[in-house]
N, C-alpha and C positions, 0 to 999 in steps of 0.2 A: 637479525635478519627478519624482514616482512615474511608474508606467504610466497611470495613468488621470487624470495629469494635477493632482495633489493634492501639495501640500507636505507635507515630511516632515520630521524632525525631522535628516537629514543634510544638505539643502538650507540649513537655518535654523543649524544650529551650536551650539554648546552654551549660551552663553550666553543666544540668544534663548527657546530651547528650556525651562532652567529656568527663565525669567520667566514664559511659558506654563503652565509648571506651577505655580506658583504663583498665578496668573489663573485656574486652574483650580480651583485647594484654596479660591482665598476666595471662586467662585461656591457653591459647598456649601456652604461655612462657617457660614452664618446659618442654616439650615434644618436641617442636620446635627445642630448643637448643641443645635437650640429644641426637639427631643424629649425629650432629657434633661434638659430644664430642664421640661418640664410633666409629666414622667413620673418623675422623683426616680432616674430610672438614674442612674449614672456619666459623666460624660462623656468622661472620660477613654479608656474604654474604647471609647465609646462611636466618636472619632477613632480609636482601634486598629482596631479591629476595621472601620470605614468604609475602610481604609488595604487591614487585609489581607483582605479582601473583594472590593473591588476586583481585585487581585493576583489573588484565583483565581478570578473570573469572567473575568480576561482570558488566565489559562491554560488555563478549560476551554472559552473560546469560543475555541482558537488564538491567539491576541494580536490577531484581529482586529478587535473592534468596540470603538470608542472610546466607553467606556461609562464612569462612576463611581456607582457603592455610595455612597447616603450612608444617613439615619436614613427610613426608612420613616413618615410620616404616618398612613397608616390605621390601625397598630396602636396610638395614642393610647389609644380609648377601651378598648381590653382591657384594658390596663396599669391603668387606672384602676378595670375592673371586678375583678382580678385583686389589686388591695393593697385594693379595699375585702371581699372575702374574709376579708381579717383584721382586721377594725377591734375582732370580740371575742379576737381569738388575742396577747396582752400578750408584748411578745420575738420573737415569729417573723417573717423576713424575705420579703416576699412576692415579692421578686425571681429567686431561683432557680427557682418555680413558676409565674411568668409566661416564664419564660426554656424552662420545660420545654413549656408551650403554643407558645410562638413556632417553636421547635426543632421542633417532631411540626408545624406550619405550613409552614415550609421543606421540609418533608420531602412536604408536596403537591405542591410546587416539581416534587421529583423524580420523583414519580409521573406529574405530567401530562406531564413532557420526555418519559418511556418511551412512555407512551400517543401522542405526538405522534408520535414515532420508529415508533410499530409501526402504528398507523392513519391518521395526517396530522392536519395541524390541524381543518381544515373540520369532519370526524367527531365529535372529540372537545368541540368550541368549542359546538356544536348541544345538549349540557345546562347551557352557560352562555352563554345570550344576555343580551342588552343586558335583558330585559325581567326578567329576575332582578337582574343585575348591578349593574343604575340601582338599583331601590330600596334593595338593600341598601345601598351607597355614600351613598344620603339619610338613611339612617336612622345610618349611621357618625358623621355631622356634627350633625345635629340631635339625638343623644344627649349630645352634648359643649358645647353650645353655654352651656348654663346653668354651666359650672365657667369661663368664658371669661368671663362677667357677675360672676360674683362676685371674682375676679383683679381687673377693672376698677374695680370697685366701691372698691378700697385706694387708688385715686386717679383721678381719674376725665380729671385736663388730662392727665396724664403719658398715660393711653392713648389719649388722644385725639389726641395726638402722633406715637406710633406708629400709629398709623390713617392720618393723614392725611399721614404719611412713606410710607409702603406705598403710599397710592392716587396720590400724586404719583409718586414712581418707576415706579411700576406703566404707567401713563398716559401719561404726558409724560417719563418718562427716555427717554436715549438713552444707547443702548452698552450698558456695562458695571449702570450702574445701574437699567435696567428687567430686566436680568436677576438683579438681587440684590435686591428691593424687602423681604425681610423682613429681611436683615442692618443695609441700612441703617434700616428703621422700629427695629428692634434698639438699635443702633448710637447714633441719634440720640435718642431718648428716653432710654438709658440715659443718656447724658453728662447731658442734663440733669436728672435726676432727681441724678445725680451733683452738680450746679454746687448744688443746692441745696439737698442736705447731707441728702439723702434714701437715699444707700447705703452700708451700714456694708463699708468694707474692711478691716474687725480680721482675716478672717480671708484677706485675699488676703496680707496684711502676713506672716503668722505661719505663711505655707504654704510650703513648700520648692520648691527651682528644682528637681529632678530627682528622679523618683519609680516607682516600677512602676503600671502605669493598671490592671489590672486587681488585686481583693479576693477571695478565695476565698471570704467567703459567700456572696457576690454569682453566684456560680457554680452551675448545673445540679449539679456534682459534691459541691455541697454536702448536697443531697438523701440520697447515700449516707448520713452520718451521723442518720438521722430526718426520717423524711417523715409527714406527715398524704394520704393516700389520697384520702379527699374531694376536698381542696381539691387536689391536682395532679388528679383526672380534674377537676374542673369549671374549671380552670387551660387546660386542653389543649380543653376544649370550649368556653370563652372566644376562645381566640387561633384555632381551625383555622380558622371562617367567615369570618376578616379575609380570610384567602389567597385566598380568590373574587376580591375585588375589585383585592389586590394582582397579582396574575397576570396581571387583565385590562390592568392599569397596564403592566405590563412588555412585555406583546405591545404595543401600543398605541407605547411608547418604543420598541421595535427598529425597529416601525415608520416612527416620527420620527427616528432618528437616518439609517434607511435612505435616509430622504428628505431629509434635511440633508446628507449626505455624497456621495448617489446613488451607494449601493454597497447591492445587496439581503441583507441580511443575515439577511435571515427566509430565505431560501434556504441561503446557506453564512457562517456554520458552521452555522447554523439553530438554529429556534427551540428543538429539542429542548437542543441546548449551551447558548443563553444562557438557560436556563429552569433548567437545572442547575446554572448558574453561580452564578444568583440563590439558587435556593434553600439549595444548599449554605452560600454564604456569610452566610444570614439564620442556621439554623439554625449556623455555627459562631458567628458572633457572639451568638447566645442562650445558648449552652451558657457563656459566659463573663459573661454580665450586660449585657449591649449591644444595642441596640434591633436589628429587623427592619431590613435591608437592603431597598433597591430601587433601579431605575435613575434617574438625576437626568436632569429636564428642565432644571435651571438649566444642565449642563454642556452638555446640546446646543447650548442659547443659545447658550454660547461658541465651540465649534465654528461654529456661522452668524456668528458676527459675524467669527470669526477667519478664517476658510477654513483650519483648518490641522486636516487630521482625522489625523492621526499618534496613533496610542493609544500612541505610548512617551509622547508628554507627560502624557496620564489616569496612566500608570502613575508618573511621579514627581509628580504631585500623591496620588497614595496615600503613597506617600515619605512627605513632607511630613506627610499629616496624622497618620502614624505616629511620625513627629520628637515634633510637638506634643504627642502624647497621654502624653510624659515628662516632662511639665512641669504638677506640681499645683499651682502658684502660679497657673498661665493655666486650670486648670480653678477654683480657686475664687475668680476673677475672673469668668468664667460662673455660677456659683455664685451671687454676689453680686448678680445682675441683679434690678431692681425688681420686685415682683408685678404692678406696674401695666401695664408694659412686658409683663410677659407675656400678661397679659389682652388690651392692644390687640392685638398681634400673632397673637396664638390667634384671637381672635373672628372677627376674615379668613379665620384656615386653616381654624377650624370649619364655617363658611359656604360657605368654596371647595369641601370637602371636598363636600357633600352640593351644591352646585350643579354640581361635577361629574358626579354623577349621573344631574342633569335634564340635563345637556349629550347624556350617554352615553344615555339615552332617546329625548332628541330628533336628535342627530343618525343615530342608528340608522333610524329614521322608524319607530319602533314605533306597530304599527296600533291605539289603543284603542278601534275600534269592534268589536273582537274580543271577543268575551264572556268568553274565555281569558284575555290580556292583562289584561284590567280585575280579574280574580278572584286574579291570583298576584299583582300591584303592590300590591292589597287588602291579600290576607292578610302579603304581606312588610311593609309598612307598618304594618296592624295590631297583628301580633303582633309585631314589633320595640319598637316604639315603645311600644305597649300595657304588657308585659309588664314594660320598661324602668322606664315612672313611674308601678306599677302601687304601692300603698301597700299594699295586700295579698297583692302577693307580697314585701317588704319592702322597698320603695324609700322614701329619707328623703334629699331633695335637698339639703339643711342640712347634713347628714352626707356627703354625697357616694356615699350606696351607692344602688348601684341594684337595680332586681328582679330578680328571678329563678323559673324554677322550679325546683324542687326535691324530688328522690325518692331513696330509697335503692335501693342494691345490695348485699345480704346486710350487711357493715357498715360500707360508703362510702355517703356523702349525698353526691351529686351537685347541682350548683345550674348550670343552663343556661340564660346569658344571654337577653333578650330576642333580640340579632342573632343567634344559634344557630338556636334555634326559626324565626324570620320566612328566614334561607337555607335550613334545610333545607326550611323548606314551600314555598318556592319551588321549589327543585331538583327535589324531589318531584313540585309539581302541574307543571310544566316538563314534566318525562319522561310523568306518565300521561297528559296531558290534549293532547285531537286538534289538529293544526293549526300544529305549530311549523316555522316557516318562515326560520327564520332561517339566516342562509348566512355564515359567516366569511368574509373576503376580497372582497366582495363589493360592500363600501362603505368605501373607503377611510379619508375624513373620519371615520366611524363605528368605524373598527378604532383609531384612534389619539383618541379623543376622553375617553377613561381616563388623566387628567395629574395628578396631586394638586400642581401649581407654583401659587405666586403668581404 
């Protein structure tokens, strides 16, 4: 036993220790992977960079908090605003320019750790209350929910399959499997979509065992060789507004795991380190083609079921999933997964996503008989949503592109998402408008109610 009464990973021994870890990589594993399967990243890379991500949020939190980096959810719907950017640009890859929004994202990360370090949480939390934060997070999910119908739509038993594998684990698993419920909805619908000769493996057959995961156009650094202007500002103005809500996600998780392990870790190392951790490792993993980082609630699970909160076993499940990501025959085996399979399982996350939201409103106990309150939910929901499936600022849902506004700057056209516009008017009427009461730390249930899990 440690000092405080926790098993550690020299109690347990080597052996127990790497099965742990490995109980560890396959609670991510399903969720990790399902961004770059609806978002056309790498996945490869995708496992690198989840691996060394990990690694350095646990060197710049001390090695103290038993934390895993997997694929970030909420950044879904930019990725998708961010490649429909180019749906007229024939040849150019929209991944290095979503990569350089994500990147200048994580790098809010860093700003708000300094600002936490120089003025404390409380202070700084008071221009992002619940009453901003929820609706943007509704409007996150119910932007996405129509590309989750039409997925479905290529088979409609198969994701009904996966639906109804999720809501059984979800509900009535125990253990291991209510903590994994989209691997398995994953999992099991794949096979049989498999049995019935509905997935073509030409190309898992014709992929190599051992490979380098990350592609150099795939890379931010690709941008050196010719950049369009336009499209990386409006690229960076896509992806920054996600970070509101992921931020709120990761204080929320320090919170949870601090109350899983009952060691206060918003205190030491604090929240300013694992705030740095997080964002540095989103932004490194963007710079190379690989999704937004965040902290996983599937891994706390484990930690509650296992009692074993030793962060050396988090850090060889990063191991692990950096093993994996050298092996392109097991990424185009991912690769190969049914559209149907992906559609059931998205149309869950899409749904959780923005009922997280209502979660984070309601258990905040935000007052709507505030004339305040009622007027920024308004206008973030309006102009989110509005603007999104607006036909005249050119949204064509058939096509997948959504609206936008759009203005120049001497001779960059900028184009600013619907969720752009709806957070910053929120943040705005937030700060001008009299009466904000809101208090970080104040409501426990409520600081931790920001979870993007199945």
């Amino acid at each position: 036993m440690s000092e405080n009464g926790i098993r550690d990973a020299r109690t347990l021994g080597v052996p127990k220790m790497l099965l742990l870890g490995f109980q560890h990589m396959f609670a991510m594993f399903g969720a990790t992977v399902l961004v770059p399967v609806l978002t056309g990243l790498p996945v490869a890379a995708t496992l690198l960079f989840a691996g060394l991500g990990t690694l350095l949020f646990h060197f710049l939190s001390k090695g103290k908090v038993p934390a895993f980096l997997g694929s970030s959810f909420a950044f879904i719907g930019g990725y998708a605003s961010v490649c429909a950017l180019f749906d007229d640009a024939s040849g150019m890859n929209w991944i290095p320019y979503a990569g350089a929004g994500v990147f200048c994202a994580g790098l809010l990360y860093v700003l708000l750790a300094a600002l936490f370090r120089a003025f404390g949480a409380s202070r700084v939390m008071r221009f992002f209350p619940p009453i901003v934060t929820g609706p943007v997070i509704i409007c996150i999910g119910l932007t996405l929910a129509n590309s989750a119908v039409n997925n479905c739509a290529s088979n409609w038993w198969i994701a009904l399959l996966a639906i109804a594998i999720v809501v059984v684990c979800n509900i009535w698993g125990k253990g291991m499997l209510k903590i994994i419920p989209i691997l398995m909805g994953v999992v099991g619908s794949y096979l049989v979509a498999a049995l019935r000769g509905q997935v073509d493996f030409s190309a898992v057959r014709d992929a190599a065992w051992i490979g380098f995961p990350v592609r150099g156009e795939d890379t931010v650094f690709a941008l050196f060789n010719g950049c369009d202007g336009g499209r990386l500002v409006s690229s960076i103005a896509i992806m920054m507004p996600i970070a509101l809500a992921t931020m709120v996600e990761h204080i929320g998780d320090m919170c949870a795991i601090s109350s899983t392990v009952g060691v206060n870790y918003v205190a030491d190392p604090g929240l300013h380190r694992t705030l740095l951790g997080d964002g540095l490792a989103t932004s490194m993993a963007a710079a190379f083609g690989a999704p937004a980082n965040t902290t996983y609630g599937e891994n706390t699970g484990v930690l509650a079921l296992t009692k074993v909160y030793d962060p050396r076993v988090i850090r060889i499940a990063a191991v692990l999933a950096i093993l994996f990501a050298f092996c392109p025959k097991f990424e185009a085996l991912i690769a190969a997964m049914p559209s149907a399979t992906i559609g059931g399982v998205s149309l869950i996350l899409y749904g959780m996503i923005s009922a997280v939201g209502v979660r984070n409103v309601v258990e905040n106990q935000v007052d709507f008989t505030k004339n305040r309150n009622v007027i920024i939910a308004a206008l973030i929901l309006g102009l989110s949503l509005g603007i999104n499936f607006s036909s005249g600022l050119g949204c064509d849902t058939a096509a997948g592109v959504n609206g936008a506004i759009s203005f120049t700057i001497g001779a960059v056209t900028v184009n600013l998402s619907g969720l752009a516009v709806g957070a910053l008017a929120g943040i705005l009427l937030n700060a001008i408008l009299p009466g904000n009461d809101y208090v970080f730390g104040a409501n426990e249930q409520g600081d931790t109610s920001v979870n993007f899990k199945v």
